[in-house]
C-alpha positions as CSV (number, residue, x, y, z in Angstrom):
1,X,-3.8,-14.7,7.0
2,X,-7.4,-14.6,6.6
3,X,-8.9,-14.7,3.2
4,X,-12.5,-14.0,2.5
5,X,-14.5,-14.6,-0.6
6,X,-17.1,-12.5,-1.0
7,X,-20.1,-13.0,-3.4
8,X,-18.5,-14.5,-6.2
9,X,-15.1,-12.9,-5.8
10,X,-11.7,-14.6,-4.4
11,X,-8.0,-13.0,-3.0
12,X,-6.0,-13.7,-6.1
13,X,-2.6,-14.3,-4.4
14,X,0.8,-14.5,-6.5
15,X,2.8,-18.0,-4.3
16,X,5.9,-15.5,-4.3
17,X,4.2,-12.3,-2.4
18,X,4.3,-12.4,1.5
19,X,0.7,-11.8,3.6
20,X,1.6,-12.1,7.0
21,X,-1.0,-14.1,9.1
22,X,-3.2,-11.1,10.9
23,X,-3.5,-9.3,7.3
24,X,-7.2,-9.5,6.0
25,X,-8.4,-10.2,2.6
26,X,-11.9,-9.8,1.2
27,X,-13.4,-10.2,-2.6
28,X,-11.5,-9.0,-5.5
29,X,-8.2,-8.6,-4.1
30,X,-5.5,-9.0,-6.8
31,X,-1.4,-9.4,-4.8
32,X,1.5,-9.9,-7.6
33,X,5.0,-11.9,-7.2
34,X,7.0,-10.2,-4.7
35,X,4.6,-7.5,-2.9
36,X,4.1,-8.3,0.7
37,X,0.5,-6.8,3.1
38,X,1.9,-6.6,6.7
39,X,0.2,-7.5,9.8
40,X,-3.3,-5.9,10.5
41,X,-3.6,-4.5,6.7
42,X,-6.9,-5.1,5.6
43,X,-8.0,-4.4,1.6
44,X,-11.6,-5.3,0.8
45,X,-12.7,-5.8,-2.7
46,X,-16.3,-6.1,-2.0
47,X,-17.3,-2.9,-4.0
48,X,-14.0,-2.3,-6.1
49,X,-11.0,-4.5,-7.2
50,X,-8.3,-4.3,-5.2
51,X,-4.5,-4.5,-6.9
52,X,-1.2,-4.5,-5.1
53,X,1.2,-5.2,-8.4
54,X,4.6,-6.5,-8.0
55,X,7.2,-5.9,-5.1
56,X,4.6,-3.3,-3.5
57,X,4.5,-3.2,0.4
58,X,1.0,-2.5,2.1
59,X,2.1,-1.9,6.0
60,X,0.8,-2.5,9.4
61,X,-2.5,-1.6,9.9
62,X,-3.1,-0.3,6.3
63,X,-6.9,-0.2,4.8
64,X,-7.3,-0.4,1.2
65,X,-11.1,-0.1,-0.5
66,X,-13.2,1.8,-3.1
67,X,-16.3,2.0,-3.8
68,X,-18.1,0.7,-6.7
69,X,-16.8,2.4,-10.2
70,X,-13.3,2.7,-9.3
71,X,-9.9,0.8,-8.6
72,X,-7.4,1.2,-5.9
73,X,-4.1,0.2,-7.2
74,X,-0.7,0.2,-5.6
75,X,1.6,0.0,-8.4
76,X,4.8,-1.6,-8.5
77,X,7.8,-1.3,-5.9
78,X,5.1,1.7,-4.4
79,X,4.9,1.5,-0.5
80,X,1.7,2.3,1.6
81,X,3.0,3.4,4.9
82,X,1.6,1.9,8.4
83,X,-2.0,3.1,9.4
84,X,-2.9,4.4,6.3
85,X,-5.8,4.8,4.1
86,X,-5.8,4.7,0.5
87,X,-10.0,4.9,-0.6
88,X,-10.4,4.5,-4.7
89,X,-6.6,5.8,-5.8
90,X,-4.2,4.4,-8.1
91,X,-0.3,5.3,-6.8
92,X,2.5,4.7,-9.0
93,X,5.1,2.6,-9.5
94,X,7.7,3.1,-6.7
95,X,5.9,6.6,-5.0
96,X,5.9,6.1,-1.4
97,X,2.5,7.0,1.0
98,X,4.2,7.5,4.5
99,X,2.3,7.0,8.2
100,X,-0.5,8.0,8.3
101,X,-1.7,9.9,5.5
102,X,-5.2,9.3,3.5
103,X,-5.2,9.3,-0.3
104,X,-9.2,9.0,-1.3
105,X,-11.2,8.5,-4.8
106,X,-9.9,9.2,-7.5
107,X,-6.7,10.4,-6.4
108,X,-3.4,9.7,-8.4
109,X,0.3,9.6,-6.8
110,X,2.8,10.0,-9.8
111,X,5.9,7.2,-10.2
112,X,9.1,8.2,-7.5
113,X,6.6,10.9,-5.7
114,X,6.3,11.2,-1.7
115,X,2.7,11.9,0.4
116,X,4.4,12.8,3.7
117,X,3.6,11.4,6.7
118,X,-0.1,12.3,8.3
119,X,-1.2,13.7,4.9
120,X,-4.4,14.0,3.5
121,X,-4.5,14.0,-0.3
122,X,-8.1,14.7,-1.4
123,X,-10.3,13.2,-4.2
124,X,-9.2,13.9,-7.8
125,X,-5.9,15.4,-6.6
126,X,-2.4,14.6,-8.5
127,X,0.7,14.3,-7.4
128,X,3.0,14.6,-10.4
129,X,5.8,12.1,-10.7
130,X,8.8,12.5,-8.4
131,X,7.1,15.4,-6.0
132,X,6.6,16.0,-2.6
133,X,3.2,16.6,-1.1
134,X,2.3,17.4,2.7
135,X,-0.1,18.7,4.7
136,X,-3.8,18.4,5.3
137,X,-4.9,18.8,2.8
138,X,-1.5,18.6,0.8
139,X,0.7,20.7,-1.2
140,X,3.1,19.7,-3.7
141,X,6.2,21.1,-2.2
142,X,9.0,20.5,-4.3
143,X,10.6,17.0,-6.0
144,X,11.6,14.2,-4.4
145,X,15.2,14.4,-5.0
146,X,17.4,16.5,-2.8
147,X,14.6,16.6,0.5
148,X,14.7,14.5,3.0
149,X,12.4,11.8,1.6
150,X,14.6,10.7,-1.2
151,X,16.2,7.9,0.5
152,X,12.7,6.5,1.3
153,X,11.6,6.3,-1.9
154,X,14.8,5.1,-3.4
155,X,15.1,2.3,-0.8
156,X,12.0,1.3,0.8
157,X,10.7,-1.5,-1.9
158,X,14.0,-3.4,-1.7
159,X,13.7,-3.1,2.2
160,X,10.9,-4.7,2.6
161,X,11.3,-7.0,0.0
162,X,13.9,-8.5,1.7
163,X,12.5,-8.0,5.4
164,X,9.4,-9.7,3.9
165,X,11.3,-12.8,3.1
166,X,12.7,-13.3,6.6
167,X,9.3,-12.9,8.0
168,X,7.9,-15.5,5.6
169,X,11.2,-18.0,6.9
170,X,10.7,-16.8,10.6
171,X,7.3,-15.7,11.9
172,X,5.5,-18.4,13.7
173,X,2.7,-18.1,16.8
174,X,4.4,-18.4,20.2
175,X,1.6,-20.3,22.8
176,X,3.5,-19.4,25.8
177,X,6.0,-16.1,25.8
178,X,8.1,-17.5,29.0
């Protein structure tokens, strides 16, 4: 992992939450027991905290930032999906922010709720608890339960929870792939 302190600011790193070793993290990044940042995530904390509270996931290739005045916050059990961007935004405990969407400043994803894939949620937008939002820029659609996102959001924490272990027990650099 690479960690980078910026001014007078340090990653704050729980000894029970997985950063795999290409993740980057710069300034006043904050990462609780149990949340994992996959490989190529980078959250920078040079104008804004950074939080990821417990048992969050921040996936591949995921960029978390803000700019001065706010907080980005992935609250507990909540999953930021691979390539995304999540720019000043607090998201609630166990919501789910799939592939590819953008969530920027100011914007709040309610506890259980679903950003589909490729999404754009703009500034100041809501996304009440338990709903469904898609599109560019999103909708809310309808809740959670009963589409076919539920079983994402119900399941995804505890999957990489576990997945995050075995990758803390079995990831190591291989010189020579023959």
């Amino acid at each position: 992992m690479a960690l980078f302190r910026f001014e007078d600011k340090y990653p704050n790193i729980h000894p029970d939450a997985f950063i795999a070793p290409t993740a980057t993290l710069v300034g006043d990044v904050v990462v609780e027991a149990g949340a994992s940042v996959w490989y190529g995530a980078v959250l920078r904390g040079d104008c804004a905290q950074v939080i990821v509270r417990a048992g969050a996931n921040v996936q591949d290739g995921a960029v978390l930032h803000g700019r001065p005045g706010t907080v980005t916050e992935v609250g507990p059990n909540a999953t930021v999906g691979h390539l995304c961007l999540v720019h000043g935004a607090v998201l609630g405990e166990g919501c789910m922010v799939a592939n590819g969407s953008t969530v920027l400043d100011g914007a709040t994803i309610g506890a259980g709720a679903m950003v589909a894939a490729h999404s754009l949620v703009p500034s100041n937008a809501v996304i009440p608890d338990g709903f469904l939002a898609t599109g560019v820029p999103c909708e809310i659609r309808r809740p959670v339960e009963g589409s076919p996102g539920e079983d994402w959001v119900k399941t995804n924490a505890a999957h990489y929870a576990e997945l995050s272990q075995r990758h803390h027990r079995g990831v190591e650099p291989v010189d020579d792939p023959a």
